[in-house]
KOLNUKE-183379 format. One record per residue (C-alpha): residue number from 1; residue in one letter; chain; x, y, z. Coordinates in Angstrom, 3 decimals. Example, Ala and Ser with C-alpha at 12.3 -4.5 7.8 and 13.67 -1.06 7.14 Angstrom:
BEGIN
1;A;A;12.300;-4.500;7.800;
2;S;A;13.670;-1.060;7.140;
//
This chain:
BEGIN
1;X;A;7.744;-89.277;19.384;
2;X;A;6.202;-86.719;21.568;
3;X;A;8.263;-83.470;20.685;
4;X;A;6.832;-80.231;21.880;
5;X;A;8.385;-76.975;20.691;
6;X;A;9.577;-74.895;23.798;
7;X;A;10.939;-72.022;21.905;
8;X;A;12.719;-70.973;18.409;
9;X;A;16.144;-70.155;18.018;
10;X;A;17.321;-67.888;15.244;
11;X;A;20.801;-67.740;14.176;
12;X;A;22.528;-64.842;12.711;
13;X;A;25.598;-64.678;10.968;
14;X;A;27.607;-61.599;11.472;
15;X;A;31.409;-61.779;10.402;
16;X;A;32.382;-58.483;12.623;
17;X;A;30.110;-60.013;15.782;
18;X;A;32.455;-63.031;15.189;
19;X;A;35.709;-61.342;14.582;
20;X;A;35.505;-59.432;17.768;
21;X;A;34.760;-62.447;19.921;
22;X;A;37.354;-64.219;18.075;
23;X;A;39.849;-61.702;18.723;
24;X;A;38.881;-61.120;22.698;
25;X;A;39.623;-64.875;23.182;
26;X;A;42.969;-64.269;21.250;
27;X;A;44.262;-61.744;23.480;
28;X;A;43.102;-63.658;26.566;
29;X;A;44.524;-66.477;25.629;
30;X;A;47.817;-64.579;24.551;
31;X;A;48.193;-62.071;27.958;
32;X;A;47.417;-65.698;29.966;
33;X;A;50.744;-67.251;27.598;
34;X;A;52.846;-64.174;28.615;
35;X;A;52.210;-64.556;32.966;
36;X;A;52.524;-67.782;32.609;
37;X;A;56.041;-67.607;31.222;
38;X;A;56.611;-64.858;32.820;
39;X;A;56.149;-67.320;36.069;
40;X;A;57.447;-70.225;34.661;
41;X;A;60.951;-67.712;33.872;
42;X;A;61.122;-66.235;37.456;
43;X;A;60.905;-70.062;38.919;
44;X;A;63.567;-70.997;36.555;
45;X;A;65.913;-68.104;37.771;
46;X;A;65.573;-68.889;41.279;
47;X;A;66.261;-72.463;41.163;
48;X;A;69.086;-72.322;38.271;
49;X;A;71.427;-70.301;40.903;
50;X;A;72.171;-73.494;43.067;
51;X;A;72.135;-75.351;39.637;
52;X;A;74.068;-73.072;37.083;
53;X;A;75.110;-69.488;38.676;
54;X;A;77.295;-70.537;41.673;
55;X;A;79.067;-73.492;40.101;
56;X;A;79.883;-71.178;36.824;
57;X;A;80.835;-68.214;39.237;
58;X;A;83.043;-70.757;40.996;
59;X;A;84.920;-72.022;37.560;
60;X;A;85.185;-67.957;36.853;
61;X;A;86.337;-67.479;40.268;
62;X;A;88.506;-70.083;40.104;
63;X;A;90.290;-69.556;36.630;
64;X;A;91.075;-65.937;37.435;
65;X;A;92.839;-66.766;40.333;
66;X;A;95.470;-69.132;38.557;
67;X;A;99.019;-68.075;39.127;
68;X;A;101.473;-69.493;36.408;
69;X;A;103.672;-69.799;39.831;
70;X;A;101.371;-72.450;41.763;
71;X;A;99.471;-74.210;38.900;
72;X;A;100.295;-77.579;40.347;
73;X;A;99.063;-76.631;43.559;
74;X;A;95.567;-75.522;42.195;
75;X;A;92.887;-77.511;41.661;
76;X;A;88.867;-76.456;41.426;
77;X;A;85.971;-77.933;43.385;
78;X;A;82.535;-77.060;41.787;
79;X;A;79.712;-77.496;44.669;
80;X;A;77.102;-79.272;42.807;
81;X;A;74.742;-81.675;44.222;
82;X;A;75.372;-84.708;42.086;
83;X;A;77.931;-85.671;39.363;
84;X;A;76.714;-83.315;36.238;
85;X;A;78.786;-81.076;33.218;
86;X;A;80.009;-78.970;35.934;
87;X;A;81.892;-81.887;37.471;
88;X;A;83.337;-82.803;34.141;
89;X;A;84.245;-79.507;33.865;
90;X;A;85.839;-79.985;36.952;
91;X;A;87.773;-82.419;36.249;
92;X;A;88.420;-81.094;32.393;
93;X;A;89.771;-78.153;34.323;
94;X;A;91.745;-79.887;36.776;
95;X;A;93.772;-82.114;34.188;
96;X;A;94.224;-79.011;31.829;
97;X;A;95.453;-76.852;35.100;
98;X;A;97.738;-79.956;35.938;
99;X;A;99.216;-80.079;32.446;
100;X;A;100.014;-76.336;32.329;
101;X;A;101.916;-76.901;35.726;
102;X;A;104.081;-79.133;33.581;
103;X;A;104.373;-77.531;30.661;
104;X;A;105.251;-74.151;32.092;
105;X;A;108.066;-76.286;34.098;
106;X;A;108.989;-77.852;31.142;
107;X;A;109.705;-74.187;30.295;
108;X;A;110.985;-72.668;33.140;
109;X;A;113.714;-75.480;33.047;
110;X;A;114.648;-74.871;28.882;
111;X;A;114.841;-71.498;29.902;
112;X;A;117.354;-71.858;32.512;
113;X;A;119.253;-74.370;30.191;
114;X;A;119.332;-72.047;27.217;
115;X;A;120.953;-68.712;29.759;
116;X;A;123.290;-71.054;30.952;
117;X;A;124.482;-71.788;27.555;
118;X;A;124.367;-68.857;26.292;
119;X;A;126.775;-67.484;29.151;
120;X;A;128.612;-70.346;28.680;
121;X;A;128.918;-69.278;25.076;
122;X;A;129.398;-65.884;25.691;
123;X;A;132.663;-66.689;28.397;
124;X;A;133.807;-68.991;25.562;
125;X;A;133.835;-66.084;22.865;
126;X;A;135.280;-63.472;25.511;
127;X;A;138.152;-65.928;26.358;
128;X;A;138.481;-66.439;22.054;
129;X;A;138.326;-62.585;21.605;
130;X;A;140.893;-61.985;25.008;
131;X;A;143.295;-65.017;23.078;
132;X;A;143.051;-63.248;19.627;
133;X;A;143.427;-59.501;20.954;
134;X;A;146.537;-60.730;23.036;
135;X;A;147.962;-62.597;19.991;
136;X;A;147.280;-59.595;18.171;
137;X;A;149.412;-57.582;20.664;
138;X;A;152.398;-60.127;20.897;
139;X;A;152.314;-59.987;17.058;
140;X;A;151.933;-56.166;17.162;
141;X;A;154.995;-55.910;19.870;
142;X;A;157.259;-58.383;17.548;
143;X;A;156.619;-56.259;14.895;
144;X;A;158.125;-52.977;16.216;
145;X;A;160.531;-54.481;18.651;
146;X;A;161.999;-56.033;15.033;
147;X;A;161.137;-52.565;13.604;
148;X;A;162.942;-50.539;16.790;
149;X;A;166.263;-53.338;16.675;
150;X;A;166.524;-52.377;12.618;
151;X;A;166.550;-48.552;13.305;
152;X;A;168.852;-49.077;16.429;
153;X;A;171.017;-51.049;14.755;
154;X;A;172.055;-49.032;11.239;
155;X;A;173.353;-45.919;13.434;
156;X;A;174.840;-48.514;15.752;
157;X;A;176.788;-49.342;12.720;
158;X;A;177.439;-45.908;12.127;
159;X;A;178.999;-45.550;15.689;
160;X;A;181.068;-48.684;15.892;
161;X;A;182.548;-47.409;12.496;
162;X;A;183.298;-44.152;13.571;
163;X;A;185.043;-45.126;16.796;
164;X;A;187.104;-47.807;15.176;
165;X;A;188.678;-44.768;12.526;
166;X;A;189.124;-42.430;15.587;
167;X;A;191.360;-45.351;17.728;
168;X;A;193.235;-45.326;14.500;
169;X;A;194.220;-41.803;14.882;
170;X;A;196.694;-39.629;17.615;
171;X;A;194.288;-39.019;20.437;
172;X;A;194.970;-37.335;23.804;
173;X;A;194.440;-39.196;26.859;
174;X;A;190.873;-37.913;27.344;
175;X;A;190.050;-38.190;24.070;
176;X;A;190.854;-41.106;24.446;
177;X;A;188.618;-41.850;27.580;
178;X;A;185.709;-40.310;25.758;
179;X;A;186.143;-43.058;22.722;
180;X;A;186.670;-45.922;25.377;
181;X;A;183.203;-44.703;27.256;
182;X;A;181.569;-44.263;23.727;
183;X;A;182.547;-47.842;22.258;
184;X;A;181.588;-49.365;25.798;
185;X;A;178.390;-47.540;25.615;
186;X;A;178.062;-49.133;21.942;
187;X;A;178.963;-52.438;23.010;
188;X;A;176.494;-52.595;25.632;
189;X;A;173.943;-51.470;24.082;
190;X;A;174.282;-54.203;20.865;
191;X;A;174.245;-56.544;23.334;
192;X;A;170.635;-55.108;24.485;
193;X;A;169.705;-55.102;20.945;
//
């Protein structure tokens, strides 16, 4: 076969000569891997706010305006441009928030149904307590009305006694008056007693 020789070629093997070329390409190859995801990152952040930020900042927006007052008038709408998480979410939200509204009802109305009876039950024990303190008092009042009759009646005794000897005896006329006053008063006042 007609081969000519045009010229030699002499390899050399170096293993710094190769290191260094090997390493050159490395960083190339490493600083092109960092702007490209450095690109690819700053794309993703400016289409993921339509996609991610403003329907999250709308569910954050949303949730810390609830008002345990007007849960079951509240209901989220996430602005998404097709039926994704964020519209389960949604509607995760939405049935949560709904079911809140009716528990905290629920609540609201035990509540009210526990004060009432417990003012009911408080009247009940104030009208108990008024019944036993005034039964208390009648008992009290019987006692020393019996108490006041006894100690009215033995000088009573005493009197009726003494005013019975002295019409026995020689009075004067207004001695006599003054024992007729005296046994009247006595009279009248056992018939008090």
């Amino acid at each position: 076969k007609n081969s000519e020789q045009i010229g030699q070629v002499h390899l050399y093997w170096n293993k710094n000569i190769i290191m260094d070329e090997v390493s050159y390409e490395f960083i190339v190859l490493i600083i092109g891997a960092l702007v490209k995801t450095l690109a690819l990152w700053f794309i993703f952040i400016q289409f993921q706010r339509p996609i991610l930020s403003n329907p999250l900042k709308q569910v954050t927006q949303y949730i810390r305006g609830l008002d345990k007052n007007n849960l079951s008038k509240s209901k989220i709408k996430v602005t998404t441009s097709r039926f994704n998480e964020f519209k389960v979410l949604e509607n995760y939200i939405n049935t949560m928030t709904q079911n809140l509204a009716k528990a905290y009802s629920h609540i609201k109305q035990k509540n009210l149904l526990l004060q009432q009876e417990m003012i009911n039950k408080i009247k009940l024990d104030e009208a108990q307590l008024q019944k036993t303190v005034a039964q208390k008092a009648n008992k009290a009042k019987s006692m020393f009305l019996a108490t006041m009759s006894h100690e009215i009646r033995s000088p009573m005794t005493g009197i009726q006694i003494t005013t019975s000897l002295l019409k026995k005896t020689d009075l004067d006329a207004i001695q006599k008056a003054y024992l007729d006053t005296l046994t009247s008063s006595h009279d009248s006042l056992m018939a008090i007693i």
